[in-house]
ZALOFI-254001 format. One record per residue: residue in three letters; chain; x, y, z of N, C-alpha, C, O in turn. Coordinates in nm, 4 decimals. Each point is the difference from the previous one (the first is absolute). Example, Ala and Ser with C-alpha at 12.3 -4.5 7.8 and 13.67 -1.06 7.14 Angstrom:
2
<"ALA"; "A"; <1.3190; -0.5690; 0.7800>; <-0.0890; 0.1190; 0.0000>; <0.0900; 0.1200; 0.0000>; <0.1036; -0.0019; 0.0665>> <"SER"; "A"; <-0.1386; 0.1069; -0.1385>; <0.0820; 0.1190; 0.0060>; <-0.0770; 0.1090; 0.0730>; <0.0509; 0.1108; 0.0169>> 
END
This chain:
73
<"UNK"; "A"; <2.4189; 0.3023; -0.4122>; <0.0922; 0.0375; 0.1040>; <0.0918; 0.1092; -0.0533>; <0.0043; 0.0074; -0.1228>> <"UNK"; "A"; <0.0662; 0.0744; 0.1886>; <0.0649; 0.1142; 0.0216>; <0.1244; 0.0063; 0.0805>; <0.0126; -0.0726; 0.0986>> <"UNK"; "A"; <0.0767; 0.1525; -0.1340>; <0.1130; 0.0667; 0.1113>; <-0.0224; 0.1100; 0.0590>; <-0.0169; 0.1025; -0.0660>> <"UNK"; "A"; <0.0127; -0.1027; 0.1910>; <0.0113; 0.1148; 0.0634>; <0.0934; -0.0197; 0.1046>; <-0.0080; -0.0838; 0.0898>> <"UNK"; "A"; <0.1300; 0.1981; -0.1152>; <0.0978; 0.0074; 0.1086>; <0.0838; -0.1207; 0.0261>; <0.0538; -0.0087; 0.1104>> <"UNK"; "A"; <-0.0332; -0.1040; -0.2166>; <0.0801; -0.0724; -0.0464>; <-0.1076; -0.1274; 0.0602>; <0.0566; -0.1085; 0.0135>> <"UNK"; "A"; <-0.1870; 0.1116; 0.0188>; <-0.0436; -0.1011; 0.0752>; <-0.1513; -0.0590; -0.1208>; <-0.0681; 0.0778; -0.0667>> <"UNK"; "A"; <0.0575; -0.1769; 0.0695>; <-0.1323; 0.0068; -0.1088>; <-0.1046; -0.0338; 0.0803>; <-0.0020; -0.0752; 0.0975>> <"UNK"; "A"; <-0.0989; 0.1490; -0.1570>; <-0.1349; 0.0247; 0.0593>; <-0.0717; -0.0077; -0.1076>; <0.0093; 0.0400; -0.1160>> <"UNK"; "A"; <-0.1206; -0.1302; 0.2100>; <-0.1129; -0.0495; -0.0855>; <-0.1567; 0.0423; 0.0368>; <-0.0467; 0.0005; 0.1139>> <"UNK"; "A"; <-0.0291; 0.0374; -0.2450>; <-0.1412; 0.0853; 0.0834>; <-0.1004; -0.1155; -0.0102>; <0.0048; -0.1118; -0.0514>> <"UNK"; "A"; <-0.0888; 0.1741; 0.1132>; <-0.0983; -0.0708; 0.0249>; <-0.1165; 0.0647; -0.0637>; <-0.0424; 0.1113; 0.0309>> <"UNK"; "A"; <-0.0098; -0.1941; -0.1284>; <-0.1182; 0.0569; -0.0924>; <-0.0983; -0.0782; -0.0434>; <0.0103; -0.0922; -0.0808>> <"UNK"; "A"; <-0.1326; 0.1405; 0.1506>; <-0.1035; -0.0371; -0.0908>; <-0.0514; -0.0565; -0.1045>; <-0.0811; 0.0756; -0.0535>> <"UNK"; "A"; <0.0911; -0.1635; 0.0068>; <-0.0247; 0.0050; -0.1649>; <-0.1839; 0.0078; -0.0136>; <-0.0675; 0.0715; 0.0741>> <"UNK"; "A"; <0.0135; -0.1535; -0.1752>; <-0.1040; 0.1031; -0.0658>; <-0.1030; -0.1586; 0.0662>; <-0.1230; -0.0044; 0.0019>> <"UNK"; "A"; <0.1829; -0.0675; 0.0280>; <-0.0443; -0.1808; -0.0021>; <-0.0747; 0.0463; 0.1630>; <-0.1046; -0.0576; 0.0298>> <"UNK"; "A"; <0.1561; 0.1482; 0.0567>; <-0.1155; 0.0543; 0.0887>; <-0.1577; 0.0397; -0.0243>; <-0.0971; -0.0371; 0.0660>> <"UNK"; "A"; <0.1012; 0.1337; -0.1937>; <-0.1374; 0.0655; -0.0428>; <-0.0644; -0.0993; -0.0094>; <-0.1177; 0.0077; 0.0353>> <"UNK"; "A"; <0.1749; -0.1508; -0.0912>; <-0.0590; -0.0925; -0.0719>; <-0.0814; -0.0992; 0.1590>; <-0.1152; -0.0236; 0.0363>> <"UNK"; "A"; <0.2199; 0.0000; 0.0036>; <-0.0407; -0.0739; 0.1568>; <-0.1084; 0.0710; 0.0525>; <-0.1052; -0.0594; 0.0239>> <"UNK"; "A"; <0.1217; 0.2186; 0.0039>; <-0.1053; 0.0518; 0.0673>; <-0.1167; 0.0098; -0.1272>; <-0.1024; 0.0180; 0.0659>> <"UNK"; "A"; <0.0734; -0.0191; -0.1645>; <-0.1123; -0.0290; -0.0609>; <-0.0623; -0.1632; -0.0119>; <-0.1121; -0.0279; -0.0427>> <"UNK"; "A"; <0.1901; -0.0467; 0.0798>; <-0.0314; -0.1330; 0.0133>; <-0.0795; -0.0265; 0.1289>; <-0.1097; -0.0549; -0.0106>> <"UNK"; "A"; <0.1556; 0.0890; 0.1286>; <-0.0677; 0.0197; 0.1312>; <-0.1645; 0.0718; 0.0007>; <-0.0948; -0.0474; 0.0626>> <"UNK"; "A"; <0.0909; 0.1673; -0.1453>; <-0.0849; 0.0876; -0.0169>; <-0.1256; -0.0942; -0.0300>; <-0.1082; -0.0301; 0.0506>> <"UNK"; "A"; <0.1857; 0.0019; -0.1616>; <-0.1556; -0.0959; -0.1333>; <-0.0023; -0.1523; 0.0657>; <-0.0758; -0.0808; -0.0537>> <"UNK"; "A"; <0.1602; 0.0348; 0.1746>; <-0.0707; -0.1315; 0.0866>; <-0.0814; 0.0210; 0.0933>; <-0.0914; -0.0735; 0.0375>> <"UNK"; "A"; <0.1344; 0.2120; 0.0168>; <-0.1004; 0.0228; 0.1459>; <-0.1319; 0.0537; -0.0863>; <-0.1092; -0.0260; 0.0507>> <"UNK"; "A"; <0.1101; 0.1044; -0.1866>; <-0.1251; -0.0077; -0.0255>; <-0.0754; -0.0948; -0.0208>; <-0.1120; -0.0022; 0.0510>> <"UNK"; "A"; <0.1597; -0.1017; -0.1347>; <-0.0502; -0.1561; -0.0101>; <-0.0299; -0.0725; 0.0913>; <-0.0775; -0.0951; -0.0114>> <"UNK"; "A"; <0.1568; 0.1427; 0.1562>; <-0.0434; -0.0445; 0.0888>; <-0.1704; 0.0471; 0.1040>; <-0.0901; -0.0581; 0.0605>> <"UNK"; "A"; <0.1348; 0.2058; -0.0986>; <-0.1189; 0.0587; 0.1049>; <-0.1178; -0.0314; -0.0840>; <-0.1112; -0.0221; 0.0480>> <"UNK"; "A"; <0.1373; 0.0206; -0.1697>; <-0.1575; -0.0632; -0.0706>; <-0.0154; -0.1313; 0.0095>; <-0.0873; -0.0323; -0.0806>> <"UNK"; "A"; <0.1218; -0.0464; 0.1297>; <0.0209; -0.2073; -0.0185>; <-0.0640; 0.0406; 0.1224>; <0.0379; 0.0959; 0.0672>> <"UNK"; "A"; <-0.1838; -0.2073; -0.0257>; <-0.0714; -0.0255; 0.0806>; <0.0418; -0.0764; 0.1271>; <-0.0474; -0.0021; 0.1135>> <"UNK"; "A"; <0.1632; -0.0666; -0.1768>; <0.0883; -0.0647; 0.1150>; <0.0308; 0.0373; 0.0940>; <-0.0107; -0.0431; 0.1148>> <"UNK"; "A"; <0.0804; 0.1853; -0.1847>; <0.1123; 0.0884; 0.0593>; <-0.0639; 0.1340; 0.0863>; <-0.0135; 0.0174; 0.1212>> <"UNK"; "A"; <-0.0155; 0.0585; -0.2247>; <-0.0286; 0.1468; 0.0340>; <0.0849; 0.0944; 0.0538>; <0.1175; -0.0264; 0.0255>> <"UNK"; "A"; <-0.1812; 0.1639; -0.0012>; <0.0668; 0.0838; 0.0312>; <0.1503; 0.0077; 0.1456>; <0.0917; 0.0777; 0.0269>> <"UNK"; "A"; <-0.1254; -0.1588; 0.0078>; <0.1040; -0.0491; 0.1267>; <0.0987; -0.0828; -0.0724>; <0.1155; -0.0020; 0.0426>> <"UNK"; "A"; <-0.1329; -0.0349; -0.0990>; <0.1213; -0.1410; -0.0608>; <0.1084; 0.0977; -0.0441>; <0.0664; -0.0668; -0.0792>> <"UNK"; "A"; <-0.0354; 0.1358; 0.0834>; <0.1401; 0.1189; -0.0764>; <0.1175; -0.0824; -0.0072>; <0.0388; -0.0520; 0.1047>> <"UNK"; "A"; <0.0218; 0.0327; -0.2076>; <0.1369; -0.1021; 0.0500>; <0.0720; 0.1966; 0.0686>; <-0.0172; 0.1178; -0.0314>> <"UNK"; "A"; <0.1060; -0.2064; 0.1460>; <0.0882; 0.1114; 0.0023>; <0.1351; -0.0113; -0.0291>; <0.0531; -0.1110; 0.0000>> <"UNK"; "A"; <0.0243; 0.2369; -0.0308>; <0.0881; 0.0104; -0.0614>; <0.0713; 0.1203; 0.0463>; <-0.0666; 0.0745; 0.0718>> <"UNK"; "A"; <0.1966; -0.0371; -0.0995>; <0.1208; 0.0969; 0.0745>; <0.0465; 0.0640; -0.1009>; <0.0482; -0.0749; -0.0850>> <"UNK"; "A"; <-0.0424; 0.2237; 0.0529>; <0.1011; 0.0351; -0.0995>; <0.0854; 0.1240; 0.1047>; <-0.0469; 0.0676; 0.0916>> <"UNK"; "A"; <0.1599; -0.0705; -0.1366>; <0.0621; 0.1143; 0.0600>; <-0.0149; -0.0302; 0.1365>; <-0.0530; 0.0949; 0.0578>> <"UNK"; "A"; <0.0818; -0.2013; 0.0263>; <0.0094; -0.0419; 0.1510>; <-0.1222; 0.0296; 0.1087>; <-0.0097; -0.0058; 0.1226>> <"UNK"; "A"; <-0.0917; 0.0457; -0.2493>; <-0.1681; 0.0013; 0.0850>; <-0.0742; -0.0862; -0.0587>; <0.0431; -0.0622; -0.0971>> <"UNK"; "A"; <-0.1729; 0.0424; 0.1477>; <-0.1288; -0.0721; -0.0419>; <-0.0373; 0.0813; -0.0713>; <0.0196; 0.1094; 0.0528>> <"UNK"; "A"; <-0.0811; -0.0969; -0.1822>; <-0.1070; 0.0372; -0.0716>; <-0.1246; 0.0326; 0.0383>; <-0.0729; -0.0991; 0.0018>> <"UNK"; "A"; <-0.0001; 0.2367; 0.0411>; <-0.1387; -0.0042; 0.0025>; <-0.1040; -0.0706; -0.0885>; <0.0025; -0.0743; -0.0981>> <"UNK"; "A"; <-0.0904; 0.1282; 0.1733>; <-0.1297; -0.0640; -0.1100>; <-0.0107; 0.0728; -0.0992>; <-0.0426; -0.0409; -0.1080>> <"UNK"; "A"; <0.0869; 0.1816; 0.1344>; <-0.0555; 0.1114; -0.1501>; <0.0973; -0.0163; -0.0682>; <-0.0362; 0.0187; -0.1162>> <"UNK"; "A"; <0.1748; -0.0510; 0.1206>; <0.1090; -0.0323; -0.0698>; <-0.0406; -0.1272; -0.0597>; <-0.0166; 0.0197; -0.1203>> <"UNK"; "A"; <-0.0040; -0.1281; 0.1477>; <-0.0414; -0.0891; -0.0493>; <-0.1441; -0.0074; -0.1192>; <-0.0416; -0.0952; -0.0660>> <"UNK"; "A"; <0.0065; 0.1983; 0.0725>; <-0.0955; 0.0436; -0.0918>; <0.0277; 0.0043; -0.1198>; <-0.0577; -0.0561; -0.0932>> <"UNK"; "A"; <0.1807; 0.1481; 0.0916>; <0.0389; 0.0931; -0.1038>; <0.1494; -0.0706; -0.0864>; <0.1000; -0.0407; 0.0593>> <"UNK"; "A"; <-0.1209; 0.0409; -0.2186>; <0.0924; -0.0469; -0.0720>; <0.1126; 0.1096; 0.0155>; <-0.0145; 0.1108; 0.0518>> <"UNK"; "A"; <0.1483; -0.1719; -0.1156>; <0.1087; 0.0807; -0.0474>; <-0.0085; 0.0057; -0.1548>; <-0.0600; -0.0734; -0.0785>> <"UNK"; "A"; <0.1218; 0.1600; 0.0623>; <0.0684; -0.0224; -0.1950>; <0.0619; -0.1282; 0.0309>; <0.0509; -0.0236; 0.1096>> <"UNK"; "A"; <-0.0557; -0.0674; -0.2158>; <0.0344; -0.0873; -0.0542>; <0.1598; -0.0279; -0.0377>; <0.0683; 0.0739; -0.0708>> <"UNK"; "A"; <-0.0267; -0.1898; 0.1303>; <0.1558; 0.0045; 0.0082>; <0.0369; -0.1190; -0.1545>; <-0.0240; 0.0385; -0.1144>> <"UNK"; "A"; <0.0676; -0.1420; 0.1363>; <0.0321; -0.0251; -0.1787>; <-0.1435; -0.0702; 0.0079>; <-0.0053; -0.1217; -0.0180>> <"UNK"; "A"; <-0.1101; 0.1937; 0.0443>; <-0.1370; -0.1559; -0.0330>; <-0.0055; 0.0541; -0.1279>; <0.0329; 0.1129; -0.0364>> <"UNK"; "A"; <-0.0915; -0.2337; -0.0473>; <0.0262; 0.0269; -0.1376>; <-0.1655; -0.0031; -0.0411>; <-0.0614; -0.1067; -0.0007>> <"UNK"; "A"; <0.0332; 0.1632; -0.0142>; <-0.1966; 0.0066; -0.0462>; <0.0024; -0.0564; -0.1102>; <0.0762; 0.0152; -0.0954>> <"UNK"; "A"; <-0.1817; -0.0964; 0.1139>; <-0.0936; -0.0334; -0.1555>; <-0.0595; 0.1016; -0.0893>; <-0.0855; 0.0795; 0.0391>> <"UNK"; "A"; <0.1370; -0.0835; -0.1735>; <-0.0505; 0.0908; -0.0744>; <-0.1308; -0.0446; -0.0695>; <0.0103; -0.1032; -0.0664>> <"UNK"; "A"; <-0.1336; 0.1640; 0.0701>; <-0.0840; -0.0531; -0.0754>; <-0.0197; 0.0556; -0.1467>; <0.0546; 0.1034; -0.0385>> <"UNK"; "A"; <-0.1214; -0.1662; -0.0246>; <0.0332; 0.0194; -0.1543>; <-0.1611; 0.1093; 0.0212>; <-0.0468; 0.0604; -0.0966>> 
END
């Protein structure tokens, strides 16, 4: 938080725990459209920024917010 004009104001920000959510969504609907159960229709859906997510958005990863990778030796 901040002063501005003797009043405090507070922003509104993103943090990185988004990239991470939207790569979590990504790698279930793939797990999903391949599971025989499920398939290509089963999409969980989901909202970022006060819309639905397409299908081609849902395709596609972000950079990586704190996920912490396995290092292999």
């Amino acid at each position: 938080m901040r002063q501005v004009e003797g009043r405090v104001v507070q922003r509104a920000v993103a943090g990185l725990g988004c990239h991470d959510e939207w790569n979590i969504f990504v790698r279930l609907d793939k797990a999903r459209a391949e599971h025989p159960a499920y398939g290509p229709g089963e999409l969980i859906a989901a909202c970022y920024g006060g819309r639905a997510r397409s299908m081609a958005e849902s395709e596609l990863e972000t950079c990586p917010g704190y996920e912490v990778k396995e290092k292999t030796a």
